[in-house]
VONULUM-248850 format. One record per atom (N, C-alpha, C): residue in three letters; atom name; y, z, x. Coordinates in nm, 2 decimals, always signed. Each point is the difference from the previous one (the first is absolute). Example, Ala and Ser with C-alpha at 12.3 -4.5 7.8 and 13.67 -1.06 7.14 Angstrom:
+------+------+--------+--------+--------+
! code ! site !     yy !     zz !     xx !
+------+------+--------+--------+--------+
!  ALA !    N !  -0.57 !  +0.78 !  +1.32 !
!  ALA !   CA !  +0.12 !  +0.00 !  -0.09 !
!  ALA !    C !  +0.12 !  +0.00 !  +0.09 !
!  SER !    N !  +0.11 !  -0.07 !  -0.04 !
!  SER !   CA !  +0.11 !  +0.00 !  +0.09 !
!  SER !    C !  +0.11 !  +0.08 !  -0.08 !
+------+------+--------+--------+--------+
END
This chain:
+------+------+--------+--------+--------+
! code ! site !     yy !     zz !     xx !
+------+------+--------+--------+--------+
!  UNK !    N !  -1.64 !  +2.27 !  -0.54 !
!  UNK !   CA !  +0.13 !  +0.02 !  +0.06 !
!  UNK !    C !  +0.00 !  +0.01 !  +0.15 !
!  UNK !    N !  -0.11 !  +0.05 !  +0.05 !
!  UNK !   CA !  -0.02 !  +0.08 !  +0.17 !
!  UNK !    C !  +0.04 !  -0.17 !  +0.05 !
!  UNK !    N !  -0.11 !  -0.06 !  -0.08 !
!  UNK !   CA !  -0.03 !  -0.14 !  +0.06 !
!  UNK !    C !  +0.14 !  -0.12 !  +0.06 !
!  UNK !    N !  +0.10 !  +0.02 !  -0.15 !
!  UNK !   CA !  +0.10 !  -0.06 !  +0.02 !
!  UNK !    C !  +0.08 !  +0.01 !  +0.09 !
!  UNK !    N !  +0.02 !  +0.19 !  -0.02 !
!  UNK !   CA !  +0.10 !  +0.03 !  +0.12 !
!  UNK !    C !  -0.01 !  +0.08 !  +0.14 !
!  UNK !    N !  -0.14 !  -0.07 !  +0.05 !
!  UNK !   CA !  +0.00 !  +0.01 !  +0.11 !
!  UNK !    C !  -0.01 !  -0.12 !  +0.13 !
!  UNK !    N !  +0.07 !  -0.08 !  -0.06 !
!  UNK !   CA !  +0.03 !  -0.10 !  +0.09 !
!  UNK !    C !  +0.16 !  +0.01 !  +0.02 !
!  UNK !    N !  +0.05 !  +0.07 !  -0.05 !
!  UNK !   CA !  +0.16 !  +0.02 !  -0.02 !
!  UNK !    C !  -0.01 !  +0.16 !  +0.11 !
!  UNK !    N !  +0.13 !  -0.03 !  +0.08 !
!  UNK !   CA !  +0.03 !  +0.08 !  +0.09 !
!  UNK !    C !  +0.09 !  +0.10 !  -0.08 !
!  UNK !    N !  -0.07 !  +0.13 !  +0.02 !
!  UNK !   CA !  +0.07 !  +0.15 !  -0.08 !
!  UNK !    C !  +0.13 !  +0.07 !  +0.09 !
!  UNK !    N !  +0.10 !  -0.04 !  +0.01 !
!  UNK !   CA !  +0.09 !  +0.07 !  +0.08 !
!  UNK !    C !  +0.00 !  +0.14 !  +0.01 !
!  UNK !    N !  -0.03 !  +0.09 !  -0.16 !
!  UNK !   CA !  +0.00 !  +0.09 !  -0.01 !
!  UNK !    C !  -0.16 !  +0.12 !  +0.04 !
!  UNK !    N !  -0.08 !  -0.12 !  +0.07 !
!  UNK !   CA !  -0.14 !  +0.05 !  +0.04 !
!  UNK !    C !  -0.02 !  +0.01 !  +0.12 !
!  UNK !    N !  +0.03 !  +0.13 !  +0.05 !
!  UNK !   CA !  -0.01 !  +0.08 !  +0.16 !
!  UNK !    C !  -0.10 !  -0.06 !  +0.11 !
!  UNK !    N !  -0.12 !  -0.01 !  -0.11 !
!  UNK !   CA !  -0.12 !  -0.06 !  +0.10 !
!  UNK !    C !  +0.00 !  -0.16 !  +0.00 !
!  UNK !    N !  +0.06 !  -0.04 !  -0.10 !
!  UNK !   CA !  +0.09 !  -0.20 !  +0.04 !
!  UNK !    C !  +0.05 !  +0.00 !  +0.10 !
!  UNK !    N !  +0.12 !  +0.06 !  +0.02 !
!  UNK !   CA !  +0.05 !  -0.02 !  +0.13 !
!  UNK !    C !  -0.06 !  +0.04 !  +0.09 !
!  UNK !    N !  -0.07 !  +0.10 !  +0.04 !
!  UNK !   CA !  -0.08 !  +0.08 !  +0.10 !
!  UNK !    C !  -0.12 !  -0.17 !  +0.03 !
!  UNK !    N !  -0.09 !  -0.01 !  -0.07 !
!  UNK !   CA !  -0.08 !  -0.12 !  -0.03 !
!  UNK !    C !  +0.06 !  -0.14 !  +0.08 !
!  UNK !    N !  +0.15 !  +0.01 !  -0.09 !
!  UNK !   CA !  +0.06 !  -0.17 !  +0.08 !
!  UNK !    C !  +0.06 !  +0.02 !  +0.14 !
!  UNK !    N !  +0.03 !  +0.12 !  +0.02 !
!  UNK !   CA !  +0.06 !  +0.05 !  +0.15 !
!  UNK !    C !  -0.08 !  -0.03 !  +0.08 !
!  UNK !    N !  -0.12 !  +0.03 !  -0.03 !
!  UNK !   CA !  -0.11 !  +0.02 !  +0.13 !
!  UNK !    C !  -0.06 !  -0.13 !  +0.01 !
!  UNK !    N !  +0.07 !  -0.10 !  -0.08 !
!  UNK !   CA !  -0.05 !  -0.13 !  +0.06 !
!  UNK !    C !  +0.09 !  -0.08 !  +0.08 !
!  UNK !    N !  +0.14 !  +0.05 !  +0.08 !
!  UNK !   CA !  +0.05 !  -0.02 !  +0.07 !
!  UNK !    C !  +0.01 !  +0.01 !  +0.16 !
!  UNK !    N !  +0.02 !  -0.01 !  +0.09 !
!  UNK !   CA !  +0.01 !  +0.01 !  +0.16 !
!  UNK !    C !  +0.09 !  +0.11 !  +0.04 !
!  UNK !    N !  +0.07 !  -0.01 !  -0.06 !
!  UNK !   CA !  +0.16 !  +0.14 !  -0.01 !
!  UNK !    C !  -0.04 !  +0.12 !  -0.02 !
!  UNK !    N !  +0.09 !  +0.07 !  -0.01 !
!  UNK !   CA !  -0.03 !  +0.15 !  +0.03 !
!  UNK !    C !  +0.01 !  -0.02 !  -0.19 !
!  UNK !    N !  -0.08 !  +0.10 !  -0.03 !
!  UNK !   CA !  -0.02 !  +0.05 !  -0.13 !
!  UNK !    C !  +0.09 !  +0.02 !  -0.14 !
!  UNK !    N !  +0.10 !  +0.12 !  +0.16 !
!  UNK !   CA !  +0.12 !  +0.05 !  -0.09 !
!  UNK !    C !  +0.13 !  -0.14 !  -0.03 !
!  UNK !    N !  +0.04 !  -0.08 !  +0.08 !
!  UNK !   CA !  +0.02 !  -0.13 !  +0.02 !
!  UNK !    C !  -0.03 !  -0.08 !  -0.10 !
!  UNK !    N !  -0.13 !  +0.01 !  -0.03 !
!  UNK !   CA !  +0.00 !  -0.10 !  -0.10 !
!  UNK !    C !  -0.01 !  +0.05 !  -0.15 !
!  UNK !    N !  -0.05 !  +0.14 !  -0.04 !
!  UNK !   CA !  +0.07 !  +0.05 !  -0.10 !
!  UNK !    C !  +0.13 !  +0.02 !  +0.01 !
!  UNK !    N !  +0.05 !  +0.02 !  +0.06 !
!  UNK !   CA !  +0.20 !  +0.01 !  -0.04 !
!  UNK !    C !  +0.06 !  -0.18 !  -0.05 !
!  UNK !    N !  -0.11 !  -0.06 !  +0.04 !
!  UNK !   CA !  +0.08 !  -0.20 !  -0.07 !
!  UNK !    C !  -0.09 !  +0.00 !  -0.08 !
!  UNK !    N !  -0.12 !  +0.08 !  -0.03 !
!  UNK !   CA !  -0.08 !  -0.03 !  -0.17 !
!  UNK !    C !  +0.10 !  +0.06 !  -0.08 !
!  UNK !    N !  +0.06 !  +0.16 !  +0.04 !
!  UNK !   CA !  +0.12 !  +0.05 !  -0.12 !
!  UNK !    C !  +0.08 !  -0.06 !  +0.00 !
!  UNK !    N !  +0.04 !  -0.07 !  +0.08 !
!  UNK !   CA !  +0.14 !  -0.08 !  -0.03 !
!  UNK !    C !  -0.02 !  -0.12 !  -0.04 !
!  UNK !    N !  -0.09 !  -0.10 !  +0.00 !
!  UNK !   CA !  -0.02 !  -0.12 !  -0.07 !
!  UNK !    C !  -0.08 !  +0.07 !  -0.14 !
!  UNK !    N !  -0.06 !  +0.13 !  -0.06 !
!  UNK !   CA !  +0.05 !  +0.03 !  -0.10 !
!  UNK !    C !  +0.09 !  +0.05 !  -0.09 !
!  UNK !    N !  +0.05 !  +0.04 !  +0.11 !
!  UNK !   CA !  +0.16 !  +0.06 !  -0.07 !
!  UNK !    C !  +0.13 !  -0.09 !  -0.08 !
!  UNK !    N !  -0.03 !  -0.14 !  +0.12 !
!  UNK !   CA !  +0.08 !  -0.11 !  -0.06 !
!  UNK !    C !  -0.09 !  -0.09 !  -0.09 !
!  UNK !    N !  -0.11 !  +0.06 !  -0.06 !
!  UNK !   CA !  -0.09 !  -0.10 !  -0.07 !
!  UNK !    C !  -0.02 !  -0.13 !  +0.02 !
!  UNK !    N !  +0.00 !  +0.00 !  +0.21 !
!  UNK !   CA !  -0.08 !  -0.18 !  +0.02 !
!  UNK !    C !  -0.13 !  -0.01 !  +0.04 !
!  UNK !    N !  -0.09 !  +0.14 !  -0.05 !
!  UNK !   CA !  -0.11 !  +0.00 !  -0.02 !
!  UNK !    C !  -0.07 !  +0.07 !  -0.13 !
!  UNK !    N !  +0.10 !  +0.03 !  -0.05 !
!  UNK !   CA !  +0.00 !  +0.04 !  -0.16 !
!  UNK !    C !  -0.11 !  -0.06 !  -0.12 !
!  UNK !    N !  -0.13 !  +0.01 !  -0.04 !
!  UNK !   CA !  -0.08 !  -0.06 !  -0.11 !
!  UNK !    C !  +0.01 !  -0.11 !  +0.10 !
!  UNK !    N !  -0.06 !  -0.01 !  +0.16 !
!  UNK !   CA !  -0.05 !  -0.06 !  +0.06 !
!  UNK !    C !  -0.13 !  -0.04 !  +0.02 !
!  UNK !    N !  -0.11 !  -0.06 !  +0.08 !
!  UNK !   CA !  -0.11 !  +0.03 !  +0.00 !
!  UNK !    C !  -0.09 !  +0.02 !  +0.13 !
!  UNK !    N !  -0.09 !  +0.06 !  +0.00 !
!  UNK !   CA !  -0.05 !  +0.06 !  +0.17 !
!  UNK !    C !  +0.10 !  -0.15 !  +0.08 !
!  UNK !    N !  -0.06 !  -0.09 !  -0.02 !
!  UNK !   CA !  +0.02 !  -0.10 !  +0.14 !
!  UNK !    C !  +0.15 !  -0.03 !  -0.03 !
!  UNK !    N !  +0.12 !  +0.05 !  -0.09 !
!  UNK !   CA !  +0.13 !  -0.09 !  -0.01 !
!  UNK !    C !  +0.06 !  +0.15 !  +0.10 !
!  UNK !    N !  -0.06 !  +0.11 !  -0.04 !
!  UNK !   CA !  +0.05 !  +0.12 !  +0.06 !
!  UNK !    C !  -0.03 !  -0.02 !  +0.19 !
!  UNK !    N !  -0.13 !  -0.07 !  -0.01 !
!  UNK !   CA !  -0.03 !  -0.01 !  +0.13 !
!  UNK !    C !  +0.13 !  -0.07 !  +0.07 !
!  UNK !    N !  -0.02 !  -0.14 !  -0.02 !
!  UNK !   CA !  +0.10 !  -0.07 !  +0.03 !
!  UNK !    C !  +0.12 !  +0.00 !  +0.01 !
!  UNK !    N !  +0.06 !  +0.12 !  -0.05 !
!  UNK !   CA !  +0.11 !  +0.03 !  -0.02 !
!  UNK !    C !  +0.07 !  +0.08 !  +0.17 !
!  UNK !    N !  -0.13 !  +0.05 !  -0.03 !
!  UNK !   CA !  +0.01 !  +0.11 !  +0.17 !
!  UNK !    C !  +0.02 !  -0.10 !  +0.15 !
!  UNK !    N !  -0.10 !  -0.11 !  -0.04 !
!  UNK !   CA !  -0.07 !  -0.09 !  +0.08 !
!  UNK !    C !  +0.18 !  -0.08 !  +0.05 !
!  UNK !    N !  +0.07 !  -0.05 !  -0.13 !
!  UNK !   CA !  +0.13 !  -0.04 !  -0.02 !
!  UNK !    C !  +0.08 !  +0.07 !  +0.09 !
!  UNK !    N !  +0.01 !  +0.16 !  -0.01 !
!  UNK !   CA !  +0.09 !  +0.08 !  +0.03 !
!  UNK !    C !  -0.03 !  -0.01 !  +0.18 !
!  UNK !    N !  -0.10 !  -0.05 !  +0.04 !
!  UNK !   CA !  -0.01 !  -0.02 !  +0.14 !
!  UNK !    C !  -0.11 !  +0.13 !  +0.05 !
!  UNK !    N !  -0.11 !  +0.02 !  -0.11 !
!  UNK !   CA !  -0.11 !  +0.09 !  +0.06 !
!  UNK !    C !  -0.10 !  -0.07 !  -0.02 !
!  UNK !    N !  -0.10 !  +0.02 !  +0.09 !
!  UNK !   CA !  -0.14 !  -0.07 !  +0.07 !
!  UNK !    C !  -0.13 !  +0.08 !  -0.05 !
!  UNK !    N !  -0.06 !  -0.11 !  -0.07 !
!  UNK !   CA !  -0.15 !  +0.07 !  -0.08 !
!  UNK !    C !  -0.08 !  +0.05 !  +0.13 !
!  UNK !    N !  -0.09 !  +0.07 !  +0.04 !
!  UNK !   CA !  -0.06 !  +0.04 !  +0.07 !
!  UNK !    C !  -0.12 !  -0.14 !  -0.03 !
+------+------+--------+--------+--------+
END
């Protein structure tokens, strides 16, 4: 099970976000406040690491 669902981005997993934050150029808190919110509206919902990335990348933030 680990196997399947860890290519799937956990909205409800503290250290996911913390993890996908800090591969951004932005300030931290910045980019966790658009990870909650593109969870919240579930357009990164049963996403996966890279659709979650992209999503950010979309919103106009810069991968380091």
């Amino acid at each position: 099970m680990a196997n399947r669902d860890s290519k799937y981005f956990n909205c409800s997993e503290k250290h996911e976000i913390e993890y996908l934050a800090k591969k951004f150029k932005e300030p931290k808190e910045d980019v966790i406040a658009k990870i909650n919110e593109l969870c919240k509206n579930k357009a990164i919902y049963y996403s996966t690491h890279a659709e979650a990335e992209q999503a950010l990348i979309d919103a106009g933030f810069h991968k380091k």
